[in-house]
C-alpha positions in Angstrom: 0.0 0.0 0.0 1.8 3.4 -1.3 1.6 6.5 1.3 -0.5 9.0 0.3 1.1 11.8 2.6 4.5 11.1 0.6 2.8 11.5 -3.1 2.9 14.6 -4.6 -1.0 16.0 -5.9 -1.9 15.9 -9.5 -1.5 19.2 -10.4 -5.3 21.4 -10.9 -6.4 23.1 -13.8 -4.3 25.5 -14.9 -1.7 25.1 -12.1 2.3 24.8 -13.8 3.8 22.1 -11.7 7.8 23.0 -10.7 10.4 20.7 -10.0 10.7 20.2 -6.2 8.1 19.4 -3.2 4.4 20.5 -3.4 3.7 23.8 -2.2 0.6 25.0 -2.9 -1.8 28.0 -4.0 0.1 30.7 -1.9 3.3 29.3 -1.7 4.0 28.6 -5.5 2.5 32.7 -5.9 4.9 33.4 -3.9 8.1 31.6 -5.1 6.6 33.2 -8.4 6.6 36.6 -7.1 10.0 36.0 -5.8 11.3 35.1 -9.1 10.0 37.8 -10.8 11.6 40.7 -8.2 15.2 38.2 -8.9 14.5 38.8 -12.2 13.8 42.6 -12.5 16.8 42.7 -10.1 19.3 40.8 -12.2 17.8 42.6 -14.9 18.2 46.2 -13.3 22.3 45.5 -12.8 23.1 44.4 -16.6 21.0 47.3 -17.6 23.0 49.7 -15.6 26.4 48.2 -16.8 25.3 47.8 -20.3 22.8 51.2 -21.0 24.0 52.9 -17.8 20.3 53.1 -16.4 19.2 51.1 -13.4 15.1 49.4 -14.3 14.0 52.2 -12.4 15.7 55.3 -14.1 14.8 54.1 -17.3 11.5 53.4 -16.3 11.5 57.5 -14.7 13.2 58.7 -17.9 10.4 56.3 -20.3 7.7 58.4 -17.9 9.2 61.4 -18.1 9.2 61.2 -22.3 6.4 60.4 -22.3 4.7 63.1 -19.6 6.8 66.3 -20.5 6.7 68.9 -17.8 6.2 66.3 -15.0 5.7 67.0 -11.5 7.5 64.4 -9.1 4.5 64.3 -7.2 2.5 63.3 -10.5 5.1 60.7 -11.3 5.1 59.1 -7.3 1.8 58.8 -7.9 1.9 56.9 -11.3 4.5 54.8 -9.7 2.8 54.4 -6.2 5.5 55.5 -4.4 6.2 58.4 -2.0 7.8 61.6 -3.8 11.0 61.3 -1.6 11.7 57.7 -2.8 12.0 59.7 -6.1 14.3 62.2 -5.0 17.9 60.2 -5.5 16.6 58.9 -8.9 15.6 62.4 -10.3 18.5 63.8 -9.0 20.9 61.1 -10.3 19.3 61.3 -13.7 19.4 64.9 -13.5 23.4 65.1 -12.4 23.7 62.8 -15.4 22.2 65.6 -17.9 18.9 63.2 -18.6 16.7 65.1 -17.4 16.2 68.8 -16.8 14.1 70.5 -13.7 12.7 73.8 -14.2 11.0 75.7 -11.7 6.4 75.2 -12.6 5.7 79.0 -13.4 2.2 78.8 -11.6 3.7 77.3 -8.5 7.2 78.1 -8.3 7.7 75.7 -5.3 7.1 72.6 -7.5 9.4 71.2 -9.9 8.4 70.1 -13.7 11.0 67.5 -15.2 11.1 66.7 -18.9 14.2 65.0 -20.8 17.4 66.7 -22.1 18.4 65.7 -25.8 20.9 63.1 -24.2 17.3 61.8 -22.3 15.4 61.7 -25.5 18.1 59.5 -27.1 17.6 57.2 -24.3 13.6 57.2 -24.7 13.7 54.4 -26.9 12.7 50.9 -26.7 15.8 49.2 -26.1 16.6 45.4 -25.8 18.0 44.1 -22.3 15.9 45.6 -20.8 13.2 45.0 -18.3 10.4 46.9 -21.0 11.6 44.8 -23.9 11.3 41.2 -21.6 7.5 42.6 -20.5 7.0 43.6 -24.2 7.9 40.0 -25.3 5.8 38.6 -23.2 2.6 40.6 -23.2 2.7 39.9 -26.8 2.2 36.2 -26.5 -0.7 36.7 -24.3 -4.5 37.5 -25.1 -6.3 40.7 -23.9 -8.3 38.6 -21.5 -5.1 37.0 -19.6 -3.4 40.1 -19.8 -6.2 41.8 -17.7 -7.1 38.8 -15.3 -3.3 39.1 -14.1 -3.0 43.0 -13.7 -6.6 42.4 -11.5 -4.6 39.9 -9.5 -0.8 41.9 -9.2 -3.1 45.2 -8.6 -5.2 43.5 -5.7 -2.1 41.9 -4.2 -0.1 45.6 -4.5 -3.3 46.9 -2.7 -3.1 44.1 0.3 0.4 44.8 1.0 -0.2 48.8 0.5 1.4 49.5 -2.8 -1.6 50.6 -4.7 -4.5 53.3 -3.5 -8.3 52.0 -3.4 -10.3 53.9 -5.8 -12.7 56.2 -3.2 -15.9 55.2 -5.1 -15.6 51.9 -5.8 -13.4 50.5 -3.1 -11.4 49.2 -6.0 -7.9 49.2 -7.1 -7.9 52.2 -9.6 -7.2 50.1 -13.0 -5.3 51.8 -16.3 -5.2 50.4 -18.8 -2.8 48.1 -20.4 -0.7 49.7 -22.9 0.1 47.3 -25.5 
């Protein structure tokens, strides 16, 4: 008579199985999730010694190109983080002649940020990067899977904090995915 306990379940419907012991639901999510923040990490290091941009300066200097005039509060906001956790980067990328600050003429106190020339040559799609592996990917994926998982990342990012409820609803506030 086999034992049950030491047999690995068949797999559900839709569930990848890995190689290694049986986690389960929240588990395999979150050796997932872990993967992914390796990856972007891994990722974010060749990209600053090969394009000399960390994932997270070319993702401000992709924003800022495409937002000219941007207000570091605007752009904490769109990132759902706190405008000082944006400080360093702007600066860096601003020491580094990507981006210029000028002062907002209607509210001297605030800062507007939009790309030098040296910027704009770096507000491309580029390969290597973190963009082009997403790219890839959302590109093999239909509409409807594409959604279903920002639902899921946007509802988790909410649980641990990271994203705003919409005041109406008591939902997530959702963008839309840009393809």
């Amino acid at each position: 008579m086999k034992d049950m306990a030491s047999e690995e379940p068949a797999p559900q419907e839709g569930e990848r199985p890995h190689k290694g012991p049986p986690l389960g639901e929240v588990l395999e999510f979150m050796r997932l999730l872990w993967a992914v923040d390796h990856g972007l990490q891994s990722t974010s290091k060749r990209m600053e010694s090969t394009l000399g941009l960390t994932g997270p300066q070319r993702l401000v200097v992709r924003l800022v190109g495409r937002f000219p005039g941007i207000t570091a509060g605007t752009l904490a906001q769109i990132l759902h983080v706190h405008p000082s956790t944006l400080t360093g980067v702007l600066k860096r990328l601003e020491k580094r002649g990507l981006i210029e600050r000028k002062s907002d003429p209607l509210d001297g106190r605030k800062a507007l940020f939009a790309l030098t020339d040296t910027g704009r040559a770096l507000d491309i799609p580029s390969e290597g990067t973190v963009e082009s592996a997403v790219q890839r990917v959302l590109s093999r994926m239909s509409r409807t899977r594409i959604l279903c998982t920002q639902d899921v990342l946007t509802a988790l990012a909410q649980e641990l904090g990271g994203v705003p409820m919409d005041e109406e609803s008591g939902d997530a506030a959702r963008k839309p995915a840009a393809r």
